[in-house]
N, C-alpha and C positions, 0 to 999 in steps of 0.2 A: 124466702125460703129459710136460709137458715143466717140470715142478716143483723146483728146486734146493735143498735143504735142506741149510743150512753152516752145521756147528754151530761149526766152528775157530776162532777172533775174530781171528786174523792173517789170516787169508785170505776176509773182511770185505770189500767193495767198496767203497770212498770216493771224494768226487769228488775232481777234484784242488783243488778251491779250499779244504778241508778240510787240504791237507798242511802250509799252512805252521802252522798250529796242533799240528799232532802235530809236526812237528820243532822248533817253541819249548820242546816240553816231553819231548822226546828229548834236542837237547841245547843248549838254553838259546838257540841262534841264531836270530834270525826275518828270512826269506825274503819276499819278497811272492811274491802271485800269477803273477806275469806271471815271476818265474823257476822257478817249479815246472815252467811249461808249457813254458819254455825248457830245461829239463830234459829232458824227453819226447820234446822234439821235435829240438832237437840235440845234447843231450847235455850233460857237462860234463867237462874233461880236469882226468886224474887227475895227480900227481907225477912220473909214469914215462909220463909224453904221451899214454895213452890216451885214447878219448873212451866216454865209459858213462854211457849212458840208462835214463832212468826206465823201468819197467817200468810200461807202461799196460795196460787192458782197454778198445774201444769196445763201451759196447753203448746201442744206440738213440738213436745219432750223439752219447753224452756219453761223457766219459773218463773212465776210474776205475783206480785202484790200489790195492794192499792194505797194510798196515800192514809185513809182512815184505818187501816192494816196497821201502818209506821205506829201512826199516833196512838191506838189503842193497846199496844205493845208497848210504846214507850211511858202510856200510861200507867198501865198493868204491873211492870217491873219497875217503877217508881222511880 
């Protein structure tokens, strides 16, 4: 019916209170809480003045992201 089976491990649902944990150990830097969501929510400007947001998922009024999310963001903002 309406059953989601993901077998991928990058595209995994996490909350975001989980990220600053996987970016400690992506790459060595640790973020609190309250800038992940500051992330998601307004973004962060890159070298070349853009501004690029976390990619979020809501479901069931909590936020979630995936592990390829982290990395493409932290690729993105350099």
């Amino acid at each position: 019916m309406g059953v989601e089976i993901n077998l991928d491990p990058d595209k995994k649902l996490m909350p975001l209170s989980a990220v600053p944990v996987l970016l400690a150990e992506l790459t060595g830097v640790t973020r609190c809480r309250n800038t992940i969501y500051g992330w998601a929510k307004k973004g962060c400007r890159t070298k070349d003045a853009r501004i690029v947001k976390l990619k979020i998922i809501m479901r069931m009024n909590q936020t979630f992201t995936t592990k390829k999310n982290v990395i493409d963001f932290i690729q993105e903002v350099g």
